[in-house]
GUBAKOL-641621 format. One record per residue (C-alpha): residue number from 1; residue in one letter; x, y, z. Coordinates in pm, 1 decimal, decimal comma. Each point is the difference from the previous one (the first is absolute). Example, Ala and Ser with C-alpha at 12.3 -4.5 7.8 and 13.67 -1.06 7.14 Angstrom:
<pts>
(pt 1 A (1230,0 -450,0 780,0)) (pt 2 S (137,0 344,0 -66,0)) 
</pts>
This chain:
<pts>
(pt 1 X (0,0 0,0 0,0)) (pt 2 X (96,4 371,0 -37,9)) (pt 3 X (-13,5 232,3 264,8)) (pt 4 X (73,3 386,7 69,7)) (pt 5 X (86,9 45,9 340,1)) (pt 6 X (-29,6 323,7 168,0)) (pt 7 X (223,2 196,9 185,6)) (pt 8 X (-192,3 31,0 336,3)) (pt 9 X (-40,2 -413,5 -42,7)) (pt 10 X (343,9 -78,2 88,5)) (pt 11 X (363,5 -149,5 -154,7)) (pt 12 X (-94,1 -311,6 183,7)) (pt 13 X (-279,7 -89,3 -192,5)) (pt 14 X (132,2 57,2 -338,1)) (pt 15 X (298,5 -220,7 75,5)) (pt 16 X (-234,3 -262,3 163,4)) (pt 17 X (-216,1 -29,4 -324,6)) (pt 18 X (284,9 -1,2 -230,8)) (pt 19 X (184,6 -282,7 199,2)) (pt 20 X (-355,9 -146,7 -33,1)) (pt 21 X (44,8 15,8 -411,7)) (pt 22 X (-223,5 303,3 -72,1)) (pt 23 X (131,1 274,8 -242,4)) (pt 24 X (-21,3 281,6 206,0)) (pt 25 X (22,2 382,8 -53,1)) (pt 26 X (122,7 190,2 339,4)) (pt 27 X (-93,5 374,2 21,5)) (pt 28 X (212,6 0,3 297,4)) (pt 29 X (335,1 -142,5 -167,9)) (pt 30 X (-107,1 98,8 -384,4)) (pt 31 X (-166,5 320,8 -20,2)) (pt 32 X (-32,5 179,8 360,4)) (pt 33 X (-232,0 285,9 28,7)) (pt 34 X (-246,0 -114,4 -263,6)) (pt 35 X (-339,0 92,6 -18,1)) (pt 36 X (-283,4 -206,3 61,9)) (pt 37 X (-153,4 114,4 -304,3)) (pt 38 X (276,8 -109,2 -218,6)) (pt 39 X (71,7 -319,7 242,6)) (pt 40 X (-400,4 -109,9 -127,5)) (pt 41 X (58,0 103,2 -334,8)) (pt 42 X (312,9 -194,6 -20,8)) (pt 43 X (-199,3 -283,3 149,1)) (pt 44 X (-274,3 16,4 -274,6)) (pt 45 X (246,3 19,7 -250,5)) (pt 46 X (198,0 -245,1 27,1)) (pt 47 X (-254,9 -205,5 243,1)) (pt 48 X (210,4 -61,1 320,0)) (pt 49 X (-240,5 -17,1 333,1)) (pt 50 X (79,4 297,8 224,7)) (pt 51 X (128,1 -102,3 395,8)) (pt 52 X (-86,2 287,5 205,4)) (pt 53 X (-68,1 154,1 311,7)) (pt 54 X (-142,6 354,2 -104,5)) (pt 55 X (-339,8 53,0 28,2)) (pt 56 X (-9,5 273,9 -323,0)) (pt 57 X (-7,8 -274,4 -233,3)) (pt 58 X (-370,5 -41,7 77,7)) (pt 59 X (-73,2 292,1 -63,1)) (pt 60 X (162,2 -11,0 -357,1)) (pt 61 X (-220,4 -308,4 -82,9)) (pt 62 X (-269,0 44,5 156,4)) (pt 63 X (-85,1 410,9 -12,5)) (pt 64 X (208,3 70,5 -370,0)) (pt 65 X (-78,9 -350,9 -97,8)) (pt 66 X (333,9 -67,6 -110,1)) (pt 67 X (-4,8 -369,3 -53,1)) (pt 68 X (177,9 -209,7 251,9)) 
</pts>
């Protein structure tokens, strides 16, 4: 599987799912200080799952219906 994992997630989980065989995109160690709004774009794009603990990304889905 692919997954973006964001900055406020941790280093410890990216490393965890990539020992665990997952292609994985770390905000933290690859592109620190994205936004979310490019972090779910990215994710649509090129359809990785986002791993995060901010609360905002709601609100991009669910209030500017940008699809998850």
């Amino acid at each position: 599987m692919r997954f973006i994992v964001d900055e406020c997630t941790g280093h410890a989980v990216s490393v965890w799912l990539k020992d665990q065989g997952h292609e994985v995109f770390s905000i933290y160690d690859e592109k620190r200080g994205l936004d979310d709004e490019s972090i779910i774009n990215k994710a649509n794009l090129e359809n990785y799952i986002v791993i995060t603990n901010d609360k905002d990304f709601g609100e991009f889905v669910f209030r500017k219906n940008i699809p998850p």
